[in-house]
C-alpha positions in Angstrom: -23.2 3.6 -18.3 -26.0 5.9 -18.1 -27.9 4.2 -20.8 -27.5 0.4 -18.7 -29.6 2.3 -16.3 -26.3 3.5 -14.1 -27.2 6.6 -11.8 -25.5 8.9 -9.9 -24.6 7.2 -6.2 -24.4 3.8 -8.1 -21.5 1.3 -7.1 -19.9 0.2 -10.4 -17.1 -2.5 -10.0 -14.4 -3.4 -12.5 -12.4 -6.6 -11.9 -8.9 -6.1 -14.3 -5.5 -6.6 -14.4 -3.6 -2.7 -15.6 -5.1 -1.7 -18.7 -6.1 1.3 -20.4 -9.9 1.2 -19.7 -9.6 0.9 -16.5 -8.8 4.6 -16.5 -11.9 4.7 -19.1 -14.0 3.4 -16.9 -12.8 5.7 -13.5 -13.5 8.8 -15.8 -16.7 7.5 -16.8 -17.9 6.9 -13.2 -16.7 10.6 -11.9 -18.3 12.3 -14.5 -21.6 10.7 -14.0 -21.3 10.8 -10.3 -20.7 6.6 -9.7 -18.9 5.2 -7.7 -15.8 3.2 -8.7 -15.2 0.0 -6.8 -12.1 -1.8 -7.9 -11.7 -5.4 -7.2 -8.5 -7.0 -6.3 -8.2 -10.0 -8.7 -5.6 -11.7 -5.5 -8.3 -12.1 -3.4 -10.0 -14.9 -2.4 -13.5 -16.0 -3.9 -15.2 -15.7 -0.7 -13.2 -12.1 -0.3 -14.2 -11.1 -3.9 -18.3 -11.7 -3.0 -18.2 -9.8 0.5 -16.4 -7.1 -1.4 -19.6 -7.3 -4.6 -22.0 -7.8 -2.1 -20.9 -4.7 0.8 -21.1 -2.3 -1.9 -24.0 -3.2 -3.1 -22.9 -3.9 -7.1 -25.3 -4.4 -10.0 -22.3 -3.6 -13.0 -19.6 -5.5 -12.9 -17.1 -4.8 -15.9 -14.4 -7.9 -16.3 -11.1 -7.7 -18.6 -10.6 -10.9 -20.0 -7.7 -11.6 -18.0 -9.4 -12.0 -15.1 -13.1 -14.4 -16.4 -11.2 -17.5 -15.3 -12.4 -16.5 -11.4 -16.2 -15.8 -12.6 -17.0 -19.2 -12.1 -16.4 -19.5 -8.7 -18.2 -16.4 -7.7 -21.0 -17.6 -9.2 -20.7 -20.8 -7.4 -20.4 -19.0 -4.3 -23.6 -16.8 -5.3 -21.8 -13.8 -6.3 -22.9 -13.0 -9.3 -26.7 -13.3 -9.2 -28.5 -10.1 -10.6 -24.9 -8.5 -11.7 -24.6 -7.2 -14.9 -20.9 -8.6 -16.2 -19.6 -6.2 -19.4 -16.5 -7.5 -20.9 -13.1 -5.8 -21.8 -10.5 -7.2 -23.9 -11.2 -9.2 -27.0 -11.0 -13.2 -25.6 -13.8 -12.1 -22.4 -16.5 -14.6 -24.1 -19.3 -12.1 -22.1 -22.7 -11.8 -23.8 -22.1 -7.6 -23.1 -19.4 -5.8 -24.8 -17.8 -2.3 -23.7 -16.9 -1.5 -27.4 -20.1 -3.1 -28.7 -22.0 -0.8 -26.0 -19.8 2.2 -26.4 -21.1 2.1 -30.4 -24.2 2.0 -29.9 -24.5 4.7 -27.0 -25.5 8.6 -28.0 -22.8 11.2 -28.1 -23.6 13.3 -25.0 -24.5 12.1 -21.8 -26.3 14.0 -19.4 -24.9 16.4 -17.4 -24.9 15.6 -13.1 -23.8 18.4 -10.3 -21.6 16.3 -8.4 -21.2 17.9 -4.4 -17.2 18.3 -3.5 -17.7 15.9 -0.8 -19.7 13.3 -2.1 -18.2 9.8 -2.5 -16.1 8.9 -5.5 -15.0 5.5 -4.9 -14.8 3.2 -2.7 -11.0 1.2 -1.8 -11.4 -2.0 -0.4 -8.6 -2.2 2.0 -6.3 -5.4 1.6 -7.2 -7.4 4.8 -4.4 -7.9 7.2 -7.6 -8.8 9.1 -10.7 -10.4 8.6 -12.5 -9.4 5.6 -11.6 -6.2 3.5 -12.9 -3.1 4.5 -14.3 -0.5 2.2 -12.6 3.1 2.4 -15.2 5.8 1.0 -13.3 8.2 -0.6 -14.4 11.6 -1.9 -14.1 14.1 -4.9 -12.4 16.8 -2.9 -10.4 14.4 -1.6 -8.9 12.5 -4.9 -8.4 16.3 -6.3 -6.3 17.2 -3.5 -4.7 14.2 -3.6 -3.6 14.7 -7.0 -2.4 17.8 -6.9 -0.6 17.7 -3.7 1.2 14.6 -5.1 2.4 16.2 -8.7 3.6 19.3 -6.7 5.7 17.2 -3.6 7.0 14.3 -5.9 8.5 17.0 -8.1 6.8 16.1 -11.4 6.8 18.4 -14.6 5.4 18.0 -18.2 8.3 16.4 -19.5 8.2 13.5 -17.2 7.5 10.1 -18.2 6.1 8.5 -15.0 5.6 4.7 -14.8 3.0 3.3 -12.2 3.3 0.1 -11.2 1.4 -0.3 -8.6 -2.4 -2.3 -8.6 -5.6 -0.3 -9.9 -7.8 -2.4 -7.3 -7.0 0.0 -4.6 -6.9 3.7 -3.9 -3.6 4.1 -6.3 -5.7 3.9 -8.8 -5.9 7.4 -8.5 -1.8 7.8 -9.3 -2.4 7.1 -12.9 -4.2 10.3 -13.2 -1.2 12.7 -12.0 -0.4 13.0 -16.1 -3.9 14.5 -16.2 -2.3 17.8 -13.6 0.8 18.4 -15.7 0.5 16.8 -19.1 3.2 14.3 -18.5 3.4 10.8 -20.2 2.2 7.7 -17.9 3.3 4.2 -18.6 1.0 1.3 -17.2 2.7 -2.1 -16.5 0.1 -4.1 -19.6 -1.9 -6.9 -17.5 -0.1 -7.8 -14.1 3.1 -6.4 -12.5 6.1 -8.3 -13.6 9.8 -7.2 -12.7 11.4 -8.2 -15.7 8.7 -6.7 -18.0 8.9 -3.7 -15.7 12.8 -2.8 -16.0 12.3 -3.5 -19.2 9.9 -1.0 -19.7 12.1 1.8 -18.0 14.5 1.0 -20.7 12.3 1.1 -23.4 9.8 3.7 -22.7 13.1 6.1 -21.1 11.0 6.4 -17.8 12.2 9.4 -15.6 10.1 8.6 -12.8 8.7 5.2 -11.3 6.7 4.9 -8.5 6.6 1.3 -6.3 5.9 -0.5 -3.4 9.0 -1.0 -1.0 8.4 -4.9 -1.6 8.6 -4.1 -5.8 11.6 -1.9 -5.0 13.3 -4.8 -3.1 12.7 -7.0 -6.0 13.9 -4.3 -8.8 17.4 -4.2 -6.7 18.0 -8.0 -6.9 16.9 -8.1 -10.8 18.9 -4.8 -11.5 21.8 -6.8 -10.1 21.3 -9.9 -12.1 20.6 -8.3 -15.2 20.9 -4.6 -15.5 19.0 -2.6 -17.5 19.8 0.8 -19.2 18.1 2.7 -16.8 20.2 6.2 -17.8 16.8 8.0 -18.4 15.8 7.6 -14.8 15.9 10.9 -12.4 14.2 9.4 -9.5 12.4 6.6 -7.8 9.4 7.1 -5.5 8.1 4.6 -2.9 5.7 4.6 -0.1 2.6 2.5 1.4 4.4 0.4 3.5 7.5 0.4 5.6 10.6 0.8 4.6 14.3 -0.2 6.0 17.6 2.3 5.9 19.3 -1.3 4.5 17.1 -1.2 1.6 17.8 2.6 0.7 21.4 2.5 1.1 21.2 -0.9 -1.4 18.9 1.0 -3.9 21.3 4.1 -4.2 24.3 1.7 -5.0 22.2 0.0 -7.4 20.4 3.0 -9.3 21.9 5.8 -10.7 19.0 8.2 -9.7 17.4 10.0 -6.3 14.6 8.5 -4.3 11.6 9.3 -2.6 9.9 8.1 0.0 6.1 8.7 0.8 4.0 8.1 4.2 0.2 7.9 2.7 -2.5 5.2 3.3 -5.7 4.5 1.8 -7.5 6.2 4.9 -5.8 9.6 3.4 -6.9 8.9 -0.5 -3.3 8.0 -0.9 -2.5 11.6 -0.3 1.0 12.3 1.1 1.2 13.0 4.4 5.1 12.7 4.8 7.9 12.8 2.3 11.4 12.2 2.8 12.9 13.9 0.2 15.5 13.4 -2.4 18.0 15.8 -0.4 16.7 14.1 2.8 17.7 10.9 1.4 21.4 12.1 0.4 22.0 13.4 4.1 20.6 10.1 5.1 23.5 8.4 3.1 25.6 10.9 4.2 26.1 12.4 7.7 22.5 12.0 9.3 21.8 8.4 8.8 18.9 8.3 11.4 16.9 10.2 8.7 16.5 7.0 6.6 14.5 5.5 9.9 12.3 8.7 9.1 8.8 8.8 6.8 10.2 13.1 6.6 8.6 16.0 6.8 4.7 17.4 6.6 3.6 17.9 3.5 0.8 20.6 2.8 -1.9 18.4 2.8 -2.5 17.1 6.5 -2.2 18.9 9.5 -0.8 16.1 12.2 -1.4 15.6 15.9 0.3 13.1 18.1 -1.3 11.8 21.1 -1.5 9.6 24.2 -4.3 7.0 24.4 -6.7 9.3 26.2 -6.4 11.5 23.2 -4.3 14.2 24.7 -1.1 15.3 22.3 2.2 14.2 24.0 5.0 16.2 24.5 7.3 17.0 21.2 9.6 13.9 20.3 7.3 10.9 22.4 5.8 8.5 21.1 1.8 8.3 20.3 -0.7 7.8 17.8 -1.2 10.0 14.7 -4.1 12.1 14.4 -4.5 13.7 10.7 -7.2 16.2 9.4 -7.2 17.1 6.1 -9.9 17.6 3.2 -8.2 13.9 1.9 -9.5 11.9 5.0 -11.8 9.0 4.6 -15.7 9.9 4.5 -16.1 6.8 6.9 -15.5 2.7 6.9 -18.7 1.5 4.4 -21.4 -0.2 5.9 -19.5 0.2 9.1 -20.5 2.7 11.8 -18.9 1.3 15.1 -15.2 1.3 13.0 -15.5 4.3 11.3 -16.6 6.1 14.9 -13.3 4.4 16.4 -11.5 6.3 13.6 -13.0 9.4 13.0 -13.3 12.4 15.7 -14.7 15.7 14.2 -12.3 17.0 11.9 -9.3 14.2 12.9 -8.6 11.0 12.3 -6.6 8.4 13.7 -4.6 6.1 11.9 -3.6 3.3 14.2 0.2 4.5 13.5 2.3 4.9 16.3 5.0 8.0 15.8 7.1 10.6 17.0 8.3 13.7 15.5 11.9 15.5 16.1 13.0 18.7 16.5 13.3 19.4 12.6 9.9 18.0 11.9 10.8 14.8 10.9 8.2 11.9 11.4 8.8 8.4 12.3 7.0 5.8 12.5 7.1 3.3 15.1 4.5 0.4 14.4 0.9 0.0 14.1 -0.7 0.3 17.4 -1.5 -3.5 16.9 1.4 -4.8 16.0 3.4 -3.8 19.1 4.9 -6.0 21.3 4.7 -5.8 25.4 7.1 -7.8 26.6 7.8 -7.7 30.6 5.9 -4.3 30.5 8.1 -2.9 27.9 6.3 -1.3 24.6 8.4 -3.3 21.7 8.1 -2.1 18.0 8.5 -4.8 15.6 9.5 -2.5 12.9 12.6 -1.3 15.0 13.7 -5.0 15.0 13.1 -5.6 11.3 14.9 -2.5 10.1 18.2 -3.5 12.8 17.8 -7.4 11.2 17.7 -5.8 7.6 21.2 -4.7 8.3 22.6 -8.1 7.9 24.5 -8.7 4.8 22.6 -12.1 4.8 18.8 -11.2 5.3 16.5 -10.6 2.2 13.3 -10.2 4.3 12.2 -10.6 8.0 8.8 -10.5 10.1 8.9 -9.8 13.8 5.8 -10.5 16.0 5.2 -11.5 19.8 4.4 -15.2 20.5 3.1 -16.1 24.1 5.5 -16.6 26.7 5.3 -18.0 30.4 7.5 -15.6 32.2 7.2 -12.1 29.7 3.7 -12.1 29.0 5.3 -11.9 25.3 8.3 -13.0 23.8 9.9 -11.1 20.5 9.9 -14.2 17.8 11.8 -12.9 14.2 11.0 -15.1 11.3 14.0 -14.2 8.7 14.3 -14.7 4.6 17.8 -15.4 4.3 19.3 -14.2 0.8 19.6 -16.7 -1.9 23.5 -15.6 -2.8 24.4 -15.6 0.5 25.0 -17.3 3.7 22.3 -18.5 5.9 23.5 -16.9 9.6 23.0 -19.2 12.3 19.7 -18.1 15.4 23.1 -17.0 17.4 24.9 -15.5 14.9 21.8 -12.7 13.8 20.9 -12.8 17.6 24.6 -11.1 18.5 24.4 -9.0 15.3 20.9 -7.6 16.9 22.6 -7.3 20.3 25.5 -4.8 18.4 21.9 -2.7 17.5 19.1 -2.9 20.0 18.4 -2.8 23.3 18.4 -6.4 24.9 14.8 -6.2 25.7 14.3 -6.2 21.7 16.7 -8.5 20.6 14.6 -11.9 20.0 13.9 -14.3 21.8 14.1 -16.4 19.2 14.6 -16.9 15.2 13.0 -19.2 12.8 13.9 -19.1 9.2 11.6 -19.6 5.9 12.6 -19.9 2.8 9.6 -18.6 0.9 8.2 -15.3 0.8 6.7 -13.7 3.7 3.0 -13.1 2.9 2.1 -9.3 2.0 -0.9 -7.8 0.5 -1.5 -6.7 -2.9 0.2 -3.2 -1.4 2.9 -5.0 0.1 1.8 -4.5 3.5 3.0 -7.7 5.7 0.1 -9.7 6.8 1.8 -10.1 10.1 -1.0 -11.6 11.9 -0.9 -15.0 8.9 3.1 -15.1 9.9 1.6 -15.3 13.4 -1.0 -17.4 13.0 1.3 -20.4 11.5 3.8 -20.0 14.2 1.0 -20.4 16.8 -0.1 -23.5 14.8 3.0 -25.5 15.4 4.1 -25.2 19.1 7.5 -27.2 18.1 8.2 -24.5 16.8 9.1 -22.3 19.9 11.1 -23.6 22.8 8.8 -22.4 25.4 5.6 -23.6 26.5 3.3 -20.9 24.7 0.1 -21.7 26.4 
């Protein structure tokens, strides 16, 4: 890269499905001092060129697996003045990585690189509006690292399979083998659940590491076709919500212990909560409310929860997060106005709302915009979807607030019944909610889909699009929502 004219400070994007030199390339920008911009191949043409454009690319290297979309960037004016270097044999790009890597010296030259200077930027997956880039630093994707080999347990003779995208800041979880010599497994091209129980099998995995959505989807194939999965001593999975339904259908399904992890981009992926394998068996066992909980600190992040004036509340009420920690986001790119709404001195906020117990236990409540007031009553829609999950019928469910003449806003659950099973009837999962919630959270009303709800690449529920097409057909609803 240094001999195309790359310098230290340089955005550098790579646009590729999970392949070896994407980890090339990461290296190759850290040592030189570049920043790495990965590009979600999921997003939308329009989303891709904001993305080139806001960090300011002039390299662009493309695996051949993802040319088909160069077109329409360049249609849409992406592309002008990029340099596009190829991966993969098939690319059909006038520049080469091999050719280039044969032809460029032996040494490169040396660059002091400061501790907090940015390493890459993680463009966020854009629950709303466009995506946002995360600048993310050296000291923060070391600590990161480290802090995650030490809490998920990992050793040398671990074989650890990450399936989760490159485009974002997981990227950096394909480095933990580099901390403690372990093997890592890459999923070759695009996530795929049958390839990826096959690859368990095969390469005698030890340790995966998923999305909550991916770990949904591994129960269901497990169940249709299981896989010898007898090499397997734990699964991890964080980035998104969970529900106690889905762990207690995991543990029946895999013989192995599980881990869950509360981390964000914001954080460089660094833990900042981690229900633990023995956390998880007293969940299943006597303490069930622990598998509502994201667990206990790690060391990373020192946590603060407060009121909206900023003043911590009392132990066990509910407020923001505040998190400091050498992880935490440099700042929102090109983005002053966000990144000051975030960032205060040493803390940040994260837009989470949660509480912590007596033991230390965290739990998470909602996002700050996702919650529901509903006759003056603060409503958390993931309270609802985790009592919902409990239905023997439901595969999935969304639960936002939709307008309503008399409560300001009404709770509206739109439910994924379970292929195999059942569809319950609106009263039937409305009396099953009654038997768990308070009334004020039991919904107003229930629509059922019969597609998949719409997540991010992270598998982060894009509540606000669920919204959005509700809003869109007012038959929908049996209220006047204007």
């Amino acid at each position: 890269m240094q001999g195309m004219g790359v310098q230290k400070g340089d955005a550098v994007g790579i646009l590729a499905g999970e392949h070896i030199e994407v980890y090339e390339h990461f290296f190759a920008c850290l040592m030189i001092g570049a920043i790495r911009v990965g590009i979600n191949r999921r997003l939308a043409a329009h989303e891709m060129v904001h993305v080139i454009r806001d960090a300011k690319l002039t390299t662009l290297f493309v695996h051949e697996d993802c040319v088909s979309v160069l077109e329409e960037l360049r249609e849409q004016g992406g592309l002008s003045d990029i340099k596009l270097i190829g991966l993969g044999d098939k690319h059909g790009l006038p520049m080469d990585l091999e050719a280039l890597i044969a032809d460029a010296p032996d040494a490169y030259e040396d660059v002091a690189i400061e501790p907090d200077s940015p390493a890459f930027y993680s463009y966020t997956s854009g629950t709303t509006g466009l995506p946002k880039g995360v600048v993310l630093s050296h000291q923060g994707l070391r600590a990161s690292v480290l802090h995650a080999v030490s809490m998920f347990g990992l050793n040398g003779k671990d074989t650890f399979y990450h399936a989760t995208s490159n485009a974002w800041v997981a990227v950096l979880l394909g480095m933990l083998g580099l901390a403690n010599g372990m093997t890592t497994v890459l999923p070759k091209g695009f996530f795929d659940m049958d390839k990826f129980l096959a690859d368990l099998e095969r390469h005698r995995c030890s340790i995966a590491l998923v999305a909550p959505t991916m770990l949904k989807w591994a129960i269901e194939a497990q169940k249709n076709e299981p896989y010898d999965l007898s090499a397997l001593r734990m699964i991890a999975f964080g980035s998104s919500p969970s529900t106690p339904a889905m762990i207690r259908d995991a543990a029946q399904t895999f013989d192995c212990e599980f881990l869950h992890c509360y981390a964000m981009t914001e954080t460089t992926w660094g833990g900042v909560s981690f229900l633990l394998p023995e956390d998880i068996r007293r969940g299943l066992d006597d303490r069930p409310e622990l598998l509502n909980s994201v667990g206990q600190l790690g060391t990373l992040f020192d946590i603060s929860i407060r009121d909206d004036a900023g003043q911590e509340v009392a132990s066990g009420e509910a407020g923001e997060i505040w998190l400091r920690s050498e992880a935490n986001m440099l700042q929102y790119l090109n983005l002053p106005e966000e990144t000051e709404q975030v960032v205060s001195g040493t803390w940040m906020r994260t837009n989470d709302i949660g509480r912590l117990d007596d033991e230390g236990f965290l739990y998470l409540l909602d996002r700050r915009n996702f919650m529901i007031i509903s006759g003056g009553i603060n409503i958390y829609p993931i309270v609802v979807e985790a009592a919902i999950a409990d239905h023997p019928s439901v595969m999935d469910s969304c639960v936002v607030g939709i307008p309503h003449p008399i409560w300001g806003e009404a709770v509206v659950a739109v439910v994924v019944p379970r292929q195999d099973a059942t569809s319950p009837s609106v009263e039937d999962l409305r009396e099953f909610c009654r038997s768990k919630l308070s009334s004020v959270q039991v919904p107003k009303h229930i629509l059922f889909w019969n597609t998949d709800l719409p997540r991010t690449v992270t598998g982060k529920m894009q509540k606000s699009q669920v919204r959005e097409s509700i809003l869109a057909i007012p038959d929908l609803i049996p209220w006047d929502m204007d």
